[in-house]
C-alpha positions, 0 to 999 in steps of 0.5 A, spaced: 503 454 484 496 454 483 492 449 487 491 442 483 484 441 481 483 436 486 484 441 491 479 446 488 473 441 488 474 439 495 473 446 497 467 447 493 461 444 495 458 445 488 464 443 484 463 436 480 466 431 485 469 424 483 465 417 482 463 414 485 468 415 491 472 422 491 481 422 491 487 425 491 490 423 485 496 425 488 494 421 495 495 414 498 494 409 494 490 405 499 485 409 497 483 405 491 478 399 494 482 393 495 488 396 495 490 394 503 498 394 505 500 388 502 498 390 496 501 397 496 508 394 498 507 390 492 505 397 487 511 400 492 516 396 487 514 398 481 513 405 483 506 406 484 505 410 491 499 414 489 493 414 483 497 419 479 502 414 479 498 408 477 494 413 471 501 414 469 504 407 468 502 406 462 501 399 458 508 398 453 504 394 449 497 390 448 493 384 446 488 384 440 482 380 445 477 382 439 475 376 436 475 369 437 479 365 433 477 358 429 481 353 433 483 350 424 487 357 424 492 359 430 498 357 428 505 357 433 509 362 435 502 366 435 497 369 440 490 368 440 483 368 443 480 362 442 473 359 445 471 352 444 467 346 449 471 342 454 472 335 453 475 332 458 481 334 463 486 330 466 493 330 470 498 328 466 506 325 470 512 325 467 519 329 468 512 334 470 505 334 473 501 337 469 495 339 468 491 337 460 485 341 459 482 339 451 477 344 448 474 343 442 470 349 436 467 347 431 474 346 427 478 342 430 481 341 437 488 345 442 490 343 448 491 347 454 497 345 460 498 348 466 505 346 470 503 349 476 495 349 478 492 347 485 485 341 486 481 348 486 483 350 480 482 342 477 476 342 480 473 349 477 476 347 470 472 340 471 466 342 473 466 348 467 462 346 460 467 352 456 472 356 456 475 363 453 484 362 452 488 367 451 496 365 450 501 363 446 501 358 442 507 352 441 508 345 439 508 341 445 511 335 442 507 335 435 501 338 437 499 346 438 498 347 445 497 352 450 501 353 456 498 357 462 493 362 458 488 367 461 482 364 461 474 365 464 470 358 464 462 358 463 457 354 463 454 356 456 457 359 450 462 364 452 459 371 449 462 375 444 469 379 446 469 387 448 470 391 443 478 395 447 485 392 446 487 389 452 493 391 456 499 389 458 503 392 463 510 392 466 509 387 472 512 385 479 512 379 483 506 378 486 503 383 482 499 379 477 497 382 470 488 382 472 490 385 478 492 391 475 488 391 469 483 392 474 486 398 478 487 400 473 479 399 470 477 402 477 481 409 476 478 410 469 471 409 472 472 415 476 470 422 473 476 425 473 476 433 470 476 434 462 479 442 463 484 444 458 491 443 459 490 437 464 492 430 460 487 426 464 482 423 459 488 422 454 491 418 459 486 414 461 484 413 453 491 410 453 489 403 459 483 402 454 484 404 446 479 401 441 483 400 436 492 401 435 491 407 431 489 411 436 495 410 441 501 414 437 497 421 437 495 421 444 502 418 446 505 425 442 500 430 445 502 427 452 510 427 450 510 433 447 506 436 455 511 431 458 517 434 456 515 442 455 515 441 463 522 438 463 525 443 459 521 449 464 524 445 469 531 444 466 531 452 464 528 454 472 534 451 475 539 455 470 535 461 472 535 459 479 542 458 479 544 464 477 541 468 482 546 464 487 554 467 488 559 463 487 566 464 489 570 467 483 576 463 482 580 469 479 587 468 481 592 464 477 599 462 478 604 458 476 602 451 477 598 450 470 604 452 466 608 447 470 604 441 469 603 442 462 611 442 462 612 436 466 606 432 462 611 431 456 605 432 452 602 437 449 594 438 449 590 437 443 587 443 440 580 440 443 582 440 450 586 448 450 579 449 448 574 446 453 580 448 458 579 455 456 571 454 457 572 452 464 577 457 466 572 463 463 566 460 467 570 459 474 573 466 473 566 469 474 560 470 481 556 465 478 556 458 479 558 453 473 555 446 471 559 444 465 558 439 462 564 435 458 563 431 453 570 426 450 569 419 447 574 414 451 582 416 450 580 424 449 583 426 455 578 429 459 581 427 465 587 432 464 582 438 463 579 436 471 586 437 473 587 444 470 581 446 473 583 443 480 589 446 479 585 454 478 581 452 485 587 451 489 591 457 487 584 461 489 585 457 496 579 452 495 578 445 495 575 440 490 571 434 490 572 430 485 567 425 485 567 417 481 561 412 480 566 405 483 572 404 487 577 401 481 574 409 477 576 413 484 583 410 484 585 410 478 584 418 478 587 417 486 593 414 482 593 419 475 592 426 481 597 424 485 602 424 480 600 430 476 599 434 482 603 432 488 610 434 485 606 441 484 606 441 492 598 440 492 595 435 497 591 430 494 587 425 499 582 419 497 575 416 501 572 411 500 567 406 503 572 400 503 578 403 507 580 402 513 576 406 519 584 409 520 585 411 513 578 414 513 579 418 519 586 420 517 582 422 509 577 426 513 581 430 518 585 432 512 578 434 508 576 438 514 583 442 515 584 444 508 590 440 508 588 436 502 586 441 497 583 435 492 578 430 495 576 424 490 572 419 492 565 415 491 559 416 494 562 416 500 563 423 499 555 425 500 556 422 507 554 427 513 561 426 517 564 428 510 566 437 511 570 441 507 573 447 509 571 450 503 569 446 498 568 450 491 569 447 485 565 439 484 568 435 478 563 429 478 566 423 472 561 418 468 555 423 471 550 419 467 551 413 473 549 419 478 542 421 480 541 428 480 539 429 487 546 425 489 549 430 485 545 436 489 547 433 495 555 433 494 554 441 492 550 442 497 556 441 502 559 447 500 554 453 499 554 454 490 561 450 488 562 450 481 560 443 477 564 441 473 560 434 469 565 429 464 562 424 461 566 419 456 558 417 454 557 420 448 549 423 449 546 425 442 544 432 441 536 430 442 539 428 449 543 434 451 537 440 449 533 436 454 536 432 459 541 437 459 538 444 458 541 447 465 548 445 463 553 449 458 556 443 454 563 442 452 566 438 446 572 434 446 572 432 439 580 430 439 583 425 440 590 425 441 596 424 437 599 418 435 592 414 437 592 408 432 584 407 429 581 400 433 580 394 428 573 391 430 571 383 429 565 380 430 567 373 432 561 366 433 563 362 439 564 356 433 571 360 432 573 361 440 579 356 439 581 360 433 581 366 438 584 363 444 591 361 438 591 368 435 591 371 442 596 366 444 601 369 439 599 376 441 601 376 447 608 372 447 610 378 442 609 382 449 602 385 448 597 384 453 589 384 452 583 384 455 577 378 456 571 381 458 565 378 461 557 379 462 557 375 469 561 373 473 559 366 475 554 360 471 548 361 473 542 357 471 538 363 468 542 366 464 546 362 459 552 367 457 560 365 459 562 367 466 568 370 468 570 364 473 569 359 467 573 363 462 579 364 466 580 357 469 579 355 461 584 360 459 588 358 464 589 352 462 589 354 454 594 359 455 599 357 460 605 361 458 603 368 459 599 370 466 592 371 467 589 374 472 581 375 474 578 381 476 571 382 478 566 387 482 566 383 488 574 382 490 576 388 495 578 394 493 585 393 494 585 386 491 583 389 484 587 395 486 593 390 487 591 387 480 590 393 477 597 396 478 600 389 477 597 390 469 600 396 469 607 393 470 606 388 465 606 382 470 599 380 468 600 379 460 590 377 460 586 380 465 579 377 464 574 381 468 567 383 468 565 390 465 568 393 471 573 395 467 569 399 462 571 406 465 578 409 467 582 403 464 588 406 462 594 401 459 597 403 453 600 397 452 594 393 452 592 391 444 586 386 445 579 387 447 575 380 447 567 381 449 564 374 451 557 374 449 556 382 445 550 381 443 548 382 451 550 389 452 549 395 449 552 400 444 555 405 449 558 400 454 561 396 448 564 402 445 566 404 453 570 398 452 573 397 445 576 404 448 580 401 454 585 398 448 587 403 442 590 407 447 597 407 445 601 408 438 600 400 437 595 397 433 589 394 436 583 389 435 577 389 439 572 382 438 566 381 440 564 374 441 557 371 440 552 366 440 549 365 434 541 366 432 542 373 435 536 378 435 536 383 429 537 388 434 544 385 436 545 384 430 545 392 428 549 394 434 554 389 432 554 391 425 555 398 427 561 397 432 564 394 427 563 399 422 564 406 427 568 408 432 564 414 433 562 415 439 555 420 437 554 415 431 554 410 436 549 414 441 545 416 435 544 408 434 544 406 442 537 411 442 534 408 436 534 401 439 534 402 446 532 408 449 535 414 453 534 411 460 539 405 457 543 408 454 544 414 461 543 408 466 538 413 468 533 408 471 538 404 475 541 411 477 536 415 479 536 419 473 531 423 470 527 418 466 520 420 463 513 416 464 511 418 456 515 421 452 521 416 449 526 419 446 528 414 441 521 416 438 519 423 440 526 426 438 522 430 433 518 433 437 524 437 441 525 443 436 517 444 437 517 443 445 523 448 446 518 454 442 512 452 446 516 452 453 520 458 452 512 462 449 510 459 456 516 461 460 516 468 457 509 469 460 505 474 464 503 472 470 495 471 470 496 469 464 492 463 460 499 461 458 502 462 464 497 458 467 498 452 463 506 452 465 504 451 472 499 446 469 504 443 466 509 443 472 503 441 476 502 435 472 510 432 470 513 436 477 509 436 483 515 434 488 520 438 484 522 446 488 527 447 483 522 450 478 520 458 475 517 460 482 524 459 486 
């Protein structure tokens, strides 16, 4: 890696230096004045640990401060900067204290309030003769008003505003907005490096533009530079990758054609031809990352356990890891009763088993007794050793950060990785994310699969609901209730779990309902789990923990409570957990009126598809890749520029300019600016071309 140019300053006494203090970007950030360790714990929340990181967290929108705004013009539901003579102020008691600030141009009058102020801010506001507000404006009573605007007072007329859009960035308790402007400010004021290839003034243009026009094209250029980077480093880990040996598991037995036998299905076309896929790559030296893309109910679990049945018959172990306990079980049960008649030993570890049932499971882990280990990330503990660990299946992948995946092959040298998902990724997804990864299609459903029946429902219509689901389920089918919370909260104004269930108890007392949520024990939601499974429970209301891994044929009824909270992907994930069995099924999603347009689009769109990369397709325009992956809250991948609901079009171009630059000479300038790139967008990363 070539040295960074900060390095390359510090070590030439001649070279421009930085002003008016010199940094390393890539430092501390307590090196920027007024930075103390108070104030970068409170930055340490957001992710910002050094200067680099503060230059890259760009505002996600602006405010137009550019021009005052006559008082006789500002209207409700707007922003606006506004400038007039205080007249008078007053500390108003009601329900709330409040304080009332009167300020008056030329046109007309607005009050200001604040609920939370303390006698220094009142005193300053009653010694000042003007002031400049920025803020929303509302109806408070019959009269436009203020509320807790950004302000500056004067003691003569305010003068004219700055010609530059101002920034608003993502924020952190004790983080206030004018304390980052003003980092932010005190970055841009130094004289960072105008060199080819660098993205500094682009960035710093970014905190400070004049005008809206000028923001898309630098946001494109820096993406197109961010995700170049991405894709080298994506494709440097394949290269390195296939550098490393793994175990070929070559040998094959009789255990498959057994367990198509006893399955007393046949597979679809969809799933010989992904299991042919897997069955090539794991014959070869060279450690396999596939990854298995199926819409709910594919089948792709039944394609894991032919490539378990491959390691085993080559005397090795697999790992198979799941993101939840209830996902883990569920695999624990379907393994077991697939595998165990064909003399292979499965074994279970997760956190919340007894600390003699883990001793038990890891004991057999070390030994090789247990040649298939499934499990949460429990599996990433220290005390957990294989005897030789050689293939690592990994389902609903997208819940994992890359390192935690890095972590589980690491226990046995180069496993192959086998990496499912029931999430539809669109295609712009797979050629960036996903650009080290062989990628299989399961684009089949099984026979005798009924299409789902999709209804949006307004909570008016409940009752109507609950009397349809009554006759539903005295006909012996069962269904699904499904809620965003799990108990009422203040804050959020959405149908829990507890109230739902206590409610239906009482609406539906001839059939059995039961109540599942994350916070029950794990043998509790297994208990319940399996109890539904036997038709002992007739309604499981339950929160998403149900999403993934959910398999009850006999289940025909999904109801969602509050639909328009959730994203397509995870309404789509749900809707799968009916439909699974030859008997028709619906699925309504419930929700409170005056929506937003979006939710009203991804309504729309679960009610007229069933295709899950329509529906990804559709996810990615409205909410972005790290909503859809759950990258942000993973540990995934997730990028500081690039948004590929918007950049999607720049992906053919980005995959020319990265393999021109990956094909270059060293000594190069187009070698030169991939490790510029690197530099840049993958500092901390070793898994790039120099390994």
């Amino acid at each position: 890696m070539t040295p960074s140019w900060w390095q390359t300053l510090a070590n030439d006494p001649g070279a421009e230096r930085l002003t008016p203090m010199a940094i390393d970007p890539h430092g501390p950030i307590t090196q920027l004045r007024g930075v103390g360790p108070q104030a970068a714990q409170s930055l340490a929340k957001l992710g910002l640990n050094s200067p680099m990181d503060l230059l890259l967290h760009l505002p996600f929108r602006y405010q137009d401060r550019t021009k005052v705004s006559s008082i006789a013009d500002i209207g409700p539901g707007t922003e606006a900067l506004v400038a007039g003579q205080i007249v008078s102020t007053r500390v108003l008691y009601g329900r709330q204290r409040s304080l009332e600030v009167v300020a008056r141009d030329a046109t007309g009058e607005l009050k200001i309030r604040f609920f939370h102020f303390s006698k220094y801010q009142h005193a300053a506001l009653d010694a000042a003769a003007y002031i400049q507000a920025f803020g929303s404006v509302r109806f408070f009573g019959k009269q436009l008003s203020m509320s807790h605007p950004e302000y500056r007072t004067f003691d003569h007329p305010p003068p004219a505003p700055k010609p530059e859009l101002t920034p608003v960035y993502p924020a952190t308790q004790g983080l206030s907005q004018q304390r980052i402007r003003k980092l932010g400010q005190q970055l841009c004021a130094l004289t960072w490096p105008d060199a080819p290839g660098t993205p500094y003034q682009n960035l710093r243009a970014l905190h400070a533009p004049s005008d809206l026009a000028a923001i898309a094209p630098i946001q494109q250029q820096l993406a197109t530079d961010e995700l170049s980077a991405f894709y080298i480093l994506m494709k440097g880990r394949a290269i390195k990758r296939s550098r490393e040996r793994a175990k070929a598991l070559t040998e094959t037995g009789p255990l498959a054609a057994q367990l198509g036998t006893n399955l007393g299905f046949h597979l679809t076309a969809a799933q010989h031809r992904v299991c042919a896929e897997i069955t090539n790559d794991l014959s070869k030296p060279l450690p396999m990352l596939r990854l298995v893309q199926g819409d709910v109910g594919s089948g792709k679990t039944i394609v894991a356990a032919f490539a378990a049945i491959r390691a085993t018959e080559n005397q090795g172990q697999t790992a198979l890891m799941a993101p939840t306990e209830l996902l883990a079980e569920q695999h624990a049960q379907n393994f077991k009763q697939w595998l165990q008649p064909l003399g292979i030993r499965c074994a279970l570890l997760t956190g919340q088993m007894s600390a003699k049932q883990q001793r038990e499971a890891l004991a057999e882990v070390a030994e090789g007794t247990a040649s298939v280990v499934i499990g949460t990330h429990a599996l990433f503990q220290d005390r957990v050793k294989f005897k030789d660990l050689v293939l690592v299946i990994i389902d609903e992948q997208h819940r994992f950060g890359v390192y935690q995946r890095m972590s589980l092959q690491g226990k046995g040298g180069h496993p192959h990785q086998l990496v499912m998902t029931a999430t539809p990724i669109p295609r712009t997804l797979t050629m960036t994310l996903y650009a080290d990864m062989d990628v299989s299609v399961i684009d089949e459903l099984p026979k005798g699969r009924q299409p789902i029946t999709t209804h949006t429902v307004s909570q008016d219509n409940r009752p109507k609901l609950v009397e349809r689901l009554d006759k539903v389920l005295a006909a012996g089918q069962q269904g699904f209730w499904v809620c965003t919370l799990i108990e009422d909260s203040d804050e959020i104004d959405a149908q829990s779990a507890h109230s739902t269930f206590n409610a239906l108890s009482q609406a539906l007392p001839r059939h059995r309902i039961a109540l599942l949520h994350g916070r029950m024990k794990s043998d509790e939601k297994v208990s319940i789990m399996q109890a539904f499974k036997r038709h002992e429970i007739d309604l499981l209301v339950a929160t998403t923990v149900v999403e993934v891994g959910v398999d009850v044929p006999n289940a025909t009824q999904m109801v969602i409570e509050n639909s328009e909270r959730l994203g397509l992907a995870q309404l789509h994930q749900l809707r799968g957990r009916v439909g699974r069995g030859e008997l028709a099924s619906r699925c309504f999603l419930l929700f409170k009126p005056g929506v937003s347009s979006a939710a009203k689009h991804r309504l729309n769109a679960m009610r007229e598809s069933q295709d899950g990369f329509y529906l990804a397709e559709q996810d990615l325009k409205l909410r972005g890749p790290g909503d859809i992956l759950g990258t942000r809250q993973a540990g995934e991948e997730s990028f500081r520029i690039a948004d590929l609901s918007v950049h999607a079009h720049l992906m053919p171009k980005v995959v020319q300019r990265s393999e021109a630059l990956m094909a270059a000479a060293p000594g190069s300038k187009e070698h030169a600016e991939l490790e510029q790139l690197l530099a840049m967008w993958a500092p901390a990363d070793d898994g790039h071309l120099n390994v």
